[in-house]
C-alpha positions as CSV (number, residue, x, y, z in Angstrom):
1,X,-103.5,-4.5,-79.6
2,X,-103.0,-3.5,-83.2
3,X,-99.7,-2.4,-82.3
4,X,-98.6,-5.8,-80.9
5,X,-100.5,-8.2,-83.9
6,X,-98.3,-5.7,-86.7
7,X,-95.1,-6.6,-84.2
8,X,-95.9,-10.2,-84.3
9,X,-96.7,-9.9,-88.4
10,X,-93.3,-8.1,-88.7
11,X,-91.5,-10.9,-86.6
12,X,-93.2,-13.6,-89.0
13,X,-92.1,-11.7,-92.3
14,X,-88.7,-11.4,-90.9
15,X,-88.3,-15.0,-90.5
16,X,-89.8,-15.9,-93.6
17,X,-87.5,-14.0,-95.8
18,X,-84.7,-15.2,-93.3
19,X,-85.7,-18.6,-93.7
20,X,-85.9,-17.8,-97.7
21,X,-82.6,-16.3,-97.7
22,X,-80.8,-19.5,-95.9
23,X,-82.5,-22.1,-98.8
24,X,-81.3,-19.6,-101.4
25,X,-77.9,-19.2,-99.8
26,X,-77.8,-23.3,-99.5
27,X,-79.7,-23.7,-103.0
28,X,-76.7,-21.6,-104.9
29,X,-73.7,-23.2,-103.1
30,X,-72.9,-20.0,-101.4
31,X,-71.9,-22.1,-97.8
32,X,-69.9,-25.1,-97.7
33,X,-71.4,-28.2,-95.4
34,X,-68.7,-27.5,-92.8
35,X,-71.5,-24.2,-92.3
36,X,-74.4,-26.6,-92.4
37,X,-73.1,-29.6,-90.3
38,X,-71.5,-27.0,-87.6
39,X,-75.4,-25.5,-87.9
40,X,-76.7,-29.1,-87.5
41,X,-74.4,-29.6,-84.3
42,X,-75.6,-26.7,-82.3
43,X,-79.6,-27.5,-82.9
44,X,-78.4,-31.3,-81.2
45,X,-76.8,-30.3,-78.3
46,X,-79.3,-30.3,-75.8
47,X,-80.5,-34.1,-77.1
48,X,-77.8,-36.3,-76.2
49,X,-78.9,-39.4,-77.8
50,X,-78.2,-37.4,-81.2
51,X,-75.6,-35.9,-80.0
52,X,-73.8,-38.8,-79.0
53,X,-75.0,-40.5,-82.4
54,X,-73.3,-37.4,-84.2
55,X,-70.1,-37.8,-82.0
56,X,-69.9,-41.5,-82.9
57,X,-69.6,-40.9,-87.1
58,X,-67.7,-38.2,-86.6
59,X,-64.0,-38.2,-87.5
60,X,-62.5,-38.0,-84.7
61,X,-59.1,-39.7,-86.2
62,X,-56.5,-40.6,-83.2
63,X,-56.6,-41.6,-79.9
64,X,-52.7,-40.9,-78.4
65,X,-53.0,-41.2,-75.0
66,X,-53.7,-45.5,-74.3
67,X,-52.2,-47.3,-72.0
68,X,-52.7,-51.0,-74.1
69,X,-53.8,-53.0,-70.7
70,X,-56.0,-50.6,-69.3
71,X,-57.9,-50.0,-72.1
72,X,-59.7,-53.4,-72.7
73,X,-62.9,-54.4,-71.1
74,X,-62.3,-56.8,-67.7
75,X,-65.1,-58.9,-70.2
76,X,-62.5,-58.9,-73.0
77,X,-59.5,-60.4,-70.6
78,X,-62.6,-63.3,-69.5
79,X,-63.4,-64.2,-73.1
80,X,-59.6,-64.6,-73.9
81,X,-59.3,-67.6,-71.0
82,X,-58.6,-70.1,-73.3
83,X,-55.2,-67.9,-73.7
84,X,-54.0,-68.3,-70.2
85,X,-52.9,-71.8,-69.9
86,X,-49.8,-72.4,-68.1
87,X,-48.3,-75.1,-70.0
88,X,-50.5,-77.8,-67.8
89,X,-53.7,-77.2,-69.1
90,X,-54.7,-74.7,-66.1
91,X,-55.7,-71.6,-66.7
92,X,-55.2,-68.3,-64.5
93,X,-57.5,-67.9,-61.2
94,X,-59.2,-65.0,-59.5
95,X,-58.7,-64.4,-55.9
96,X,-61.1,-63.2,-54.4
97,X,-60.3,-61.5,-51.1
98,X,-57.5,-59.1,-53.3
99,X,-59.8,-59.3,-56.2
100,X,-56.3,-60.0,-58.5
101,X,-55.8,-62.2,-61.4
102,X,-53.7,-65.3,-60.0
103,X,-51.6,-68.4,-61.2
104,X,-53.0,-71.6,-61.0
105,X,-53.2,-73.4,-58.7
106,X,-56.7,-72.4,-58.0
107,X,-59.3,-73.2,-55.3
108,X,-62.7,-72.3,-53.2
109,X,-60.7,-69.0,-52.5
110,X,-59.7,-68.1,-56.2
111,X,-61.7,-70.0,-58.7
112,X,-60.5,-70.3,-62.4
113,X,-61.6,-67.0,-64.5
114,X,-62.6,-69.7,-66.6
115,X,-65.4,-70.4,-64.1
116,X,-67.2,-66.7,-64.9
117,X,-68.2,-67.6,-68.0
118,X,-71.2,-69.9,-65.8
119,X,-71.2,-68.0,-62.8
120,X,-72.3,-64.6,-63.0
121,X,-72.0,-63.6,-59.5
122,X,-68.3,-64.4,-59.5
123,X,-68.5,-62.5,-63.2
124,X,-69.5,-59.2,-62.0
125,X,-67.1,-59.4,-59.6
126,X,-64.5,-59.7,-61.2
127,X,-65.4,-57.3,-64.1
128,X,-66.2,-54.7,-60.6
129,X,-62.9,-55.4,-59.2
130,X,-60.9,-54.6,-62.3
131,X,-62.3,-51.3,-63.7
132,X,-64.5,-48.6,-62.2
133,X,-67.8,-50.4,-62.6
134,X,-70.0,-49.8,-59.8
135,X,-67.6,-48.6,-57.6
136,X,-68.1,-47.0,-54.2
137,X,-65.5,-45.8,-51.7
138,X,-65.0,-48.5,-48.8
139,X,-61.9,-48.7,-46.1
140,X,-59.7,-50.7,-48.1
141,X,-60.5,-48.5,-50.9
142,X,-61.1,-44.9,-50.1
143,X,-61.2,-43.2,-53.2
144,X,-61.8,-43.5,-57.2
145,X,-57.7,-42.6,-57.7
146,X,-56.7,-45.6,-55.4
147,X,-59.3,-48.3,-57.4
148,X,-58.2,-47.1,-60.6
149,X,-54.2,-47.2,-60.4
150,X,-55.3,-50.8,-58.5
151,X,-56.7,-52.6,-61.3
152,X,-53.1,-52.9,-63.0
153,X,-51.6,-54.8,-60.7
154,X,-55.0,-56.9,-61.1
155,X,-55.2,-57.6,-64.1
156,X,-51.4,-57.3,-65.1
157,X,-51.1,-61.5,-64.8
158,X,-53.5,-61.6,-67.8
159,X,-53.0,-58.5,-69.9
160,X,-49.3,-59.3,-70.3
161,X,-50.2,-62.8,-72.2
162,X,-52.4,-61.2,-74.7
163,X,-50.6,-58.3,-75.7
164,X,-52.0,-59.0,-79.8
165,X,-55.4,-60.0,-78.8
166,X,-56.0,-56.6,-76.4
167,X,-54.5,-54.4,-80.0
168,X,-56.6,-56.5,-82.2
169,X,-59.9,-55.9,-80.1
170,X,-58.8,-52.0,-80.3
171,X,-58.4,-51.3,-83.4
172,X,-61.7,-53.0,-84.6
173,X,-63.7,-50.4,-81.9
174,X,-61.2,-47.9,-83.3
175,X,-62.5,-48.7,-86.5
176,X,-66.3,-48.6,-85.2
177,X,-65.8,-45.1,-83.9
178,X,-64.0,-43.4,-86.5
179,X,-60.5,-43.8,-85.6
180,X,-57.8,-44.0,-88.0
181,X,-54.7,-44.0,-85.7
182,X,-53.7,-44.8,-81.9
183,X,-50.2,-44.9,-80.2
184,X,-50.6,-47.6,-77.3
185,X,-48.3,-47.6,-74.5
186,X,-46.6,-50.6,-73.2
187,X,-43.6,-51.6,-71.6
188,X,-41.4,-53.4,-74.1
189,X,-38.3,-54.4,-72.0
190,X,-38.1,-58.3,-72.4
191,X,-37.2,-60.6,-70.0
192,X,-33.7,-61.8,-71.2
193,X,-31.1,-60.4,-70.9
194,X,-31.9,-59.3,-67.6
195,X,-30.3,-56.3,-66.0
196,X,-27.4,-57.4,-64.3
197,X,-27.3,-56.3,-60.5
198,X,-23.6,-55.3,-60.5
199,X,-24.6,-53.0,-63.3
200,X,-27.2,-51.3,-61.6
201,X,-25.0,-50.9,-58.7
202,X,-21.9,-48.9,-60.5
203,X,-24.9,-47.1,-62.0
204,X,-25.7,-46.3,-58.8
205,X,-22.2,-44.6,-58.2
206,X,-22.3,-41.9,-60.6
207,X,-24.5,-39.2,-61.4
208,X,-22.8,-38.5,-64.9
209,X,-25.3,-39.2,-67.3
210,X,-22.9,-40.6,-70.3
211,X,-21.1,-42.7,-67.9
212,X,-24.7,-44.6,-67.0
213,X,-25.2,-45.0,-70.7
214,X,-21.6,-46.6,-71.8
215,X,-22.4,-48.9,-68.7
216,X,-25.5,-50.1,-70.3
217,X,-24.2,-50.5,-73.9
218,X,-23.8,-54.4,-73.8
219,X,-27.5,-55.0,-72.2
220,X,-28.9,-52.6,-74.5
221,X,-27.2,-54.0,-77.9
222,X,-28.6,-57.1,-76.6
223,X,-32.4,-55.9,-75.6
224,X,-33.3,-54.2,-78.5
225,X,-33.2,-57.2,-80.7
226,X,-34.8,-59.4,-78.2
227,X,-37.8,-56.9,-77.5
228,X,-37.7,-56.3,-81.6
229,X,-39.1,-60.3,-81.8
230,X,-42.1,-59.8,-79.4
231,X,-43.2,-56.8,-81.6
232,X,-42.8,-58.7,-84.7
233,X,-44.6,-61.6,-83.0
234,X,-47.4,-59.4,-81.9
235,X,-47.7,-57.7,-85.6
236,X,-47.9,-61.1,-87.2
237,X,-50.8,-61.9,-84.7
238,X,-52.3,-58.7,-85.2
239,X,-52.7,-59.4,-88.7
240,X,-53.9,-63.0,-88.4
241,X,-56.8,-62.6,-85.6
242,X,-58.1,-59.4,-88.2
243,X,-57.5,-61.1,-91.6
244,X,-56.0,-58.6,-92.8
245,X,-53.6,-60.6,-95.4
246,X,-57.2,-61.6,-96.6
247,X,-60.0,-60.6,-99.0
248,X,-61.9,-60.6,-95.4
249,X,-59.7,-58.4,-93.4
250,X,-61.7,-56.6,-90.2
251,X,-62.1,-52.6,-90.8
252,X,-59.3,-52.8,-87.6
253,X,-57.0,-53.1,-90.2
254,X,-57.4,-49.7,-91.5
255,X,-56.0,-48.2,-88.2
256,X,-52.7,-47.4,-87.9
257,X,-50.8,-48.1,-84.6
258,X,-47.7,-47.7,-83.1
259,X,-46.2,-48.5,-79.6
260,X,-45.3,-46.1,-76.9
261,X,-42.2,-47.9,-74.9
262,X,-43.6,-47.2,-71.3
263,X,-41.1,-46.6,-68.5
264,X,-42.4,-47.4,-64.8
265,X,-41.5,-44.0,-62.4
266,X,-42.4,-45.6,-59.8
267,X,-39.2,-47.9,-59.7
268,X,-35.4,-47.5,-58.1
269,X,-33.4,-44.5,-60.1
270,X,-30.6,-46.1,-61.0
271,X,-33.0,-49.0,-63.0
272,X,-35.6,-45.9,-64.0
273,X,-32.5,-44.4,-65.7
274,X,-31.4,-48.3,-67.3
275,X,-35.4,-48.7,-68.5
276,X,-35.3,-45.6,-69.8
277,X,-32.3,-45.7,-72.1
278,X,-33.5,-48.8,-74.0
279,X,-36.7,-47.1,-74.5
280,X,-34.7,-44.4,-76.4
281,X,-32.5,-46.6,-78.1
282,X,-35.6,-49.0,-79.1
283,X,-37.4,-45.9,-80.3
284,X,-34.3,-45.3,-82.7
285,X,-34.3,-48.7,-83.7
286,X,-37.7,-50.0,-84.7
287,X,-40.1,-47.8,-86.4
288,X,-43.3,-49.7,-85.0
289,X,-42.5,-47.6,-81.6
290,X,-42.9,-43.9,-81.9
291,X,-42.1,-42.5,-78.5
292,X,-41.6,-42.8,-74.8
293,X,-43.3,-41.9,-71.9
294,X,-43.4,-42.5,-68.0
295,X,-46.4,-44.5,-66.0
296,X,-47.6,-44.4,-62.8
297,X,-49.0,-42.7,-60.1
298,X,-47.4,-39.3,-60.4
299,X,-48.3,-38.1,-56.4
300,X,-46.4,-41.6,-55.5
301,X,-43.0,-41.1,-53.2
302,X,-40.8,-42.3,-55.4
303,X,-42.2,-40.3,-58.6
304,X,-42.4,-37.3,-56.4
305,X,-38.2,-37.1,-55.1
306,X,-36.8,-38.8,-58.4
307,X,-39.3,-36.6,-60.7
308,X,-36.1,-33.6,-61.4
309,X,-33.8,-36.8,-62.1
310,X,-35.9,-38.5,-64.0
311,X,-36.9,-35.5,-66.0
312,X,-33.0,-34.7,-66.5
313,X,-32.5,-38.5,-67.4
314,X,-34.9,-38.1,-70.6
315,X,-33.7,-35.0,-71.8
316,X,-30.0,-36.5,-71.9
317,X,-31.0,-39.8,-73.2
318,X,-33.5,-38.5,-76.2
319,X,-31.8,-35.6,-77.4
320,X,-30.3,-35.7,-80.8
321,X,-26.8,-36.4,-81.4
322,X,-24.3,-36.5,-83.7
323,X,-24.7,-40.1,-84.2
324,X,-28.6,-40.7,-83.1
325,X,-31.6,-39.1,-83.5
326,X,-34.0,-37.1,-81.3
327,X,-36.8,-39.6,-79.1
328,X,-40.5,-38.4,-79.6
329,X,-41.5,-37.7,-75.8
330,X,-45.0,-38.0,-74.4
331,X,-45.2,-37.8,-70.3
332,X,-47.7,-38.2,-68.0
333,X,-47.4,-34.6,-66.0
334,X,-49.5,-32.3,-64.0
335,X,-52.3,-35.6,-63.3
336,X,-52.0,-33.9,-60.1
337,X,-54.5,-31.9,-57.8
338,X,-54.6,-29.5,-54.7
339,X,-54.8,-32.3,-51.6
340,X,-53.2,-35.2,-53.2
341,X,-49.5,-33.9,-52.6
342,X,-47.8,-31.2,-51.0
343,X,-48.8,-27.4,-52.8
344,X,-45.1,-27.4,-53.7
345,X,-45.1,-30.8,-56.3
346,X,-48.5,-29.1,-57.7
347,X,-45.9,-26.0,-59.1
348,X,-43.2,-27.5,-61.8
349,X,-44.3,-30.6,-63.2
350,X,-45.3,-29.5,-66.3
351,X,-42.9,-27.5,-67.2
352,X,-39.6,-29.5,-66.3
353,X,-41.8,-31.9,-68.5
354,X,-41.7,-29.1,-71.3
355,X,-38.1,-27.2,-70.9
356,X,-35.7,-30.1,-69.1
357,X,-36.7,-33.6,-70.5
358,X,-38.1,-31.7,-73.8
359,X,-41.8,-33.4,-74.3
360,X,-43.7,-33.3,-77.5
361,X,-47.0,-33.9,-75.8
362,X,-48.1,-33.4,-72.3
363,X,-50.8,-36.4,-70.7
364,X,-53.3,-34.6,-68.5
365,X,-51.7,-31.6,-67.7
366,X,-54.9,-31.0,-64.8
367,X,-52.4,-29.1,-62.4
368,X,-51.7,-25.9,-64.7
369,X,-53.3,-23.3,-62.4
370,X,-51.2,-24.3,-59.8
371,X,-48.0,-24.2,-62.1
372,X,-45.3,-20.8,-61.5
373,X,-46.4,-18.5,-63.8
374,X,-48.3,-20.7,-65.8
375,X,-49.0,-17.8,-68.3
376,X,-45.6,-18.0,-69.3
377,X,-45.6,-22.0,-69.3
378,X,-48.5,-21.6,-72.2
379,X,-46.8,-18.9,-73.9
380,X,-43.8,-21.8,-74.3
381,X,-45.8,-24.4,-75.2
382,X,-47.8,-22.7,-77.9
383,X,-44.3,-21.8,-79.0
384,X,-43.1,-25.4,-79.3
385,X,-46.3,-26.4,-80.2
386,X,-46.3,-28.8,-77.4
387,X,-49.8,-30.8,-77.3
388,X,-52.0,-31.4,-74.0
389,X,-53.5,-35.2,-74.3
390,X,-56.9,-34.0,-72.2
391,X,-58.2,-37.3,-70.3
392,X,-61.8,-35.8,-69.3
393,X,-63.7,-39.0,-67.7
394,X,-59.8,-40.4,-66.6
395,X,-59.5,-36.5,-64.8
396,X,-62.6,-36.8,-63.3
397,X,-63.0,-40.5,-61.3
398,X,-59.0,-40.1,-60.1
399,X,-58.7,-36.7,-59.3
400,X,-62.2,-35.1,-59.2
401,X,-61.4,-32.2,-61.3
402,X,-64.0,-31.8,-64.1
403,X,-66.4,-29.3,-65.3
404,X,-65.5,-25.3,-64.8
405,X,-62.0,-27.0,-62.8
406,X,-60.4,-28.6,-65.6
407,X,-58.0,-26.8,-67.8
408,X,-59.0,-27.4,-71.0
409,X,-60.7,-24.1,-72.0
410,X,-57.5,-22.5,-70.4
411,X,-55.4,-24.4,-72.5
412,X,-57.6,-23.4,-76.0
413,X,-57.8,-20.0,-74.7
414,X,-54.1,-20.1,-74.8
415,X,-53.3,-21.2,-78.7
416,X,-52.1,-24.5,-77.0
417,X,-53.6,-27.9,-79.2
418,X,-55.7,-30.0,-77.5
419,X,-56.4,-33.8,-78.4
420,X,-58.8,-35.5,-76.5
421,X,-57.9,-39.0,-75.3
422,X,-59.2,-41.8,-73.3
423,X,-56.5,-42.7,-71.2
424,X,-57.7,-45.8,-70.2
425,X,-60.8,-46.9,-71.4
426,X,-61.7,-50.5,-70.5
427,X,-60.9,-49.4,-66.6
428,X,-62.8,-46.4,-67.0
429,X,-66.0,-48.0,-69.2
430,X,-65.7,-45.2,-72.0
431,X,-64.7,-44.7,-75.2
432,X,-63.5,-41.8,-77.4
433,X,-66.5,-40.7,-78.3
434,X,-67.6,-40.5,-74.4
435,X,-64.9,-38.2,-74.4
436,X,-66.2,-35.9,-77.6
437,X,-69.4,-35.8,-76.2
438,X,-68.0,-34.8,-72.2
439,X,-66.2,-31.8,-74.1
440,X,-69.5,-31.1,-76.4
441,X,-71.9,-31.2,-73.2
442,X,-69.4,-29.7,-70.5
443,X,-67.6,-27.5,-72.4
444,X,-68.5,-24.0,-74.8
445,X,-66.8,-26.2,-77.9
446,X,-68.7,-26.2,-80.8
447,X,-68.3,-28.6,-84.5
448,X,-65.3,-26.4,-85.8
449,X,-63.8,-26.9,-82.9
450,X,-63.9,-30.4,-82.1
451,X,-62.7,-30.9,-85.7
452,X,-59.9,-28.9,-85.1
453,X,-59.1,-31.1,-82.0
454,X,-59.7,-34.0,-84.2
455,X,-57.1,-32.6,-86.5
456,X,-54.4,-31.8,-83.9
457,X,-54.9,-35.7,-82.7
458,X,-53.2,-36.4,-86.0
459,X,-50.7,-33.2,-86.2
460,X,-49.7,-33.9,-83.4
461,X,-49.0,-38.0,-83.4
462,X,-45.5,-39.6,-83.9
463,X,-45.9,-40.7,-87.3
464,X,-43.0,-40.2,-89.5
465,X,-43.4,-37.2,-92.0
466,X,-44.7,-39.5,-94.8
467,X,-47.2,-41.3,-92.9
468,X,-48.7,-37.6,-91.0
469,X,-49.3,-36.5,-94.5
470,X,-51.2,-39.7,-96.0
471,X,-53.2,-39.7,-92.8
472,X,-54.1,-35.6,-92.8
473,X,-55.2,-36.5,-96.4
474,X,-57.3,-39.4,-95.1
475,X,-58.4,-37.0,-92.3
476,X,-59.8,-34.7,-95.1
477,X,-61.6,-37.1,-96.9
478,X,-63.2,-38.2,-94.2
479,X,-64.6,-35.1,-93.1
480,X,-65.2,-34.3,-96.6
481,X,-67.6,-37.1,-96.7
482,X,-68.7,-36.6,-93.2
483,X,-70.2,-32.8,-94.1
484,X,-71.4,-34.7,-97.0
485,X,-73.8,-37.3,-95.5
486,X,-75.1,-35.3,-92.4
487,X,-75.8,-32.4,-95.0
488,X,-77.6,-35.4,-97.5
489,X,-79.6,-36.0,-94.6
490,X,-81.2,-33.0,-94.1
491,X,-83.9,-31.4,-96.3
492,X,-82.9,-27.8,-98.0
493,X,-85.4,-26.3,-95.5
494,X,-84.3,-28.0,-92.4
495,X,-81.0,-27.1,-93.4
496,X,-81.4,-23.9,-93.7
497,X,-83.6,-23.6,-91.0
498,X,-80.6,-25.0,-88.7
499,X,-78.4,-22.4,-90.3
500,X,-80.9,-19.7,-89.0
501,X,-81.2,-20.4,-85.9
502,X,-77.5,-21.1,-85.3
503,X,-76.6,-17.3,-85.9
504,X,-79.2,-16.6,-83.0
505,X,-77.5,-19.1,-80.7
């Protein structure tokens, strides 16, 4: 007995003069608050309401992977109806058998949206039918991949009207959550001129590359100015629905954006290759869009047998040239999964991505372990310094890969950068803190971590060289000030305390 009350008195002393040692330590200075807010992450982990709260104020700096339609709230597209008139005074209509955003006129069978706002069983429905909410697998629907890649062609009669309204609303939450910089996807091909059909066809005669392009020089020189107007529209709207040009401007205004010119994969080659060019040659033009990338189902048909063109397409139309310079390219690649297509589709995405059509930043990248010699795939892309956009919730209610599956702690393991992104959040019902906290909870990623993910988010973005260094700056301060607060927050003893008892964790 004697032996085991001096154990316990020995114990006690220790962690006295361990306790002493830590408020002397934080007393003099001797650890920065990076040590003290990384100690102050591990004791929250296991509450999640803190940890979420800690996740939230957090600098977590860019979101790059957002597709600009499927990242509002189905409620955000309902309190924008007064936006949808068609010229007539009607506004747009819900149909509710496909559960798709319709043209007037409207009826019994596809009331006006407008009608949601004082009917809230036809309001739930509609927000259900065009995001994840509440959804359960039925016959139409079978699965969590075929609701979520539904809801564009849902929604996509609204969300094209409001293109400034859907950035606005983002970059206030953006704001809200700590977000300094996004780079939203959207297709930006406008509707005049069109694509002539007797150019697609003689693009449809050759496989030589350069001979496409000199076929599409005269709809091209004649796009890009056309598509230049919308942006500028949008930018001027931007401005006006957040005040910015005021002495009231909305904290949105402190986020930095630029547009991702999205090409469909899903569409015929010859018009794939057509979209694609202008992308490149938009990209070159206007500063306000960073990069390309493709969209779409990547296990559809079409995606599947053109994917080797299509990859060959961007490489050729990107790459720098005597007269143009190189096209920042982010693809979609690898959101693919053991079941959904044939093994063989599951083995080369990523890296044609990587080596043929020469990608800066790969979306998803879930299908790695299937990859051929996927050590050597991560050996290249930690060389390039190629980027994996990681989509946690958007990986988990399409494919089903999450947890211990997902290839995220592969990917660190490897020296490749991660940024964690949210895909789409208004269809999946998240944010990017939902996704800090999935990596936090699921994952062995601790504060020094997630900061520098929150750091490669901005190494990592298509901002020109001037703006990449004013935001790492920002990025600084903001941590800086951060460490600061949570450190202010704490007493010296609870502080040090934390610091104890991290170096036992």
């Amino acid at each position: 007995m004697r032996r085991v009350l001096q154990g316990s008195a020995f114990v006690a002393l220790a962690l006295i003069v361990v306790a002493i040692i830590g408020l002397f330590v934080l007393a003099c200075g001797c650890v920065g608050n990076t040590a003290v807010t990384a100690a102050r992450f591990s004791a929250l982990r296991a509450d999640h309401t803190q940890l979420r709260a800690f996740l939230k104020a957090m600098p977590k700096r860019a979101d790059l992977h957002v597709h600009l339609s499927g990242a509002v709230y189905a409620e955000d597209l309902l309190r924008w109806g007064d936006a949808y008139e068609d010229g007539n005074g009607r506004g747009l209509c819900f149909e509710i058998a496909s559960g798709k955003v319709v043209t007037p006129p409207c009826s019994d069978k596809a009331p006006a949206l407008a009608d949601a706002l004082t009917k809230q069983w036809l309001y739930d429905d509609i927000v259900n039918a065009l995001s994840m909410r509440n959804f359960l697998p039925s016959a139409d629907t079978p699965s969590g991949h075929d609701q979520f890649f539904s809801t564009f062609a849902k929604f996509g009669e609204a969300t094209w009207r409001v293109t400034a309204a859907m950035t606005a609303t983002l970059l206030r939450r953006y704001a809200a959550e700590s977000v300094q910089h996004t780079e939203l996807m959207i297709t930006l091909t406008p509707p005049e001129p069109r694509l002539a059909d007797d150019v697609l066809a003689r693009i449809r005669e050759t496989d030589d590359p350069a001979a496409r392009l000199a076929l599409l020089k005269g709809y091209i020189e004649q796009a890009v100015p056309n598509a230049q107007k919308a942006i500028r529209g949008w930018e001027t709207s931007v401005n006006r629905l957040l005040n910015c040009d005021t002495g009231a401007a909305d904290p949105g205004c402190s986020v930095s954006y630029r547009y991702i010119a999205q090409v469909s994969r899903n569409s015929d080659e010859a018009r794939v290759f057509a979209n694609t060019a202008l992308a490149a040659a938009l990209v070159r033009a206007d500063p306000r869009v960073a990069g390309l990338n493709f969209v779409g189902p990547e296990d559809y048909r079409v995606a599947r047998e053109d994917y080797r063109k299509h990859m060959a397409a961007i490489g050729f139309l990107t790459r720098k040239t005597a007269t143009d310079r190189e096209v920042p390219v982010a693809l979609h690649a690898g959101e693919l999964w053991l079941g959904l297509v044939p093994p063989d589709d599951l083995t080369f995405h990523i890296r044609d991505a990587v080596e043929t059509a020469g990608a800066k930043r790969i979306g998803h990248g879930v299908a790695l372990a299937f990859e051929r010699r996927s050590d050597e795939l991560l050996a290249v892309m930690r060389r390039r310094k190629v980027a994996v956009e990681i989509n946690l919730t958007s990986n988990d209610v399409i494919l089903g890969v999450r947890g211990k599956d997902h290839p995220l702690m592969a990917y660190r393991a490897a020296n490749v950068p991660v940024a964690l992104s949210t895909d789409d959040a208004g269809v999946s019902r998240i944010d990017l803190t939902n996704e800090y906290f999935r990596a936090a909870r699921d994952y062995p990623i601790d504060y020094r971590a997630l900061k520098t993910i929150a750091r490669a988010s901005i190494e990592h973005s298509f901002l020109d060289d001037t703006a990449k260094s004013a935001a790492l700056t920002q990025l600084n301060d903001a941590f800086r000030k951060f460490e600061q607060e949570v450190v202010k927050k704490g007493s010296l003893f609870g502080n040090a305390w934390a610091l104890v008892a991290s170096s036992w964790r």
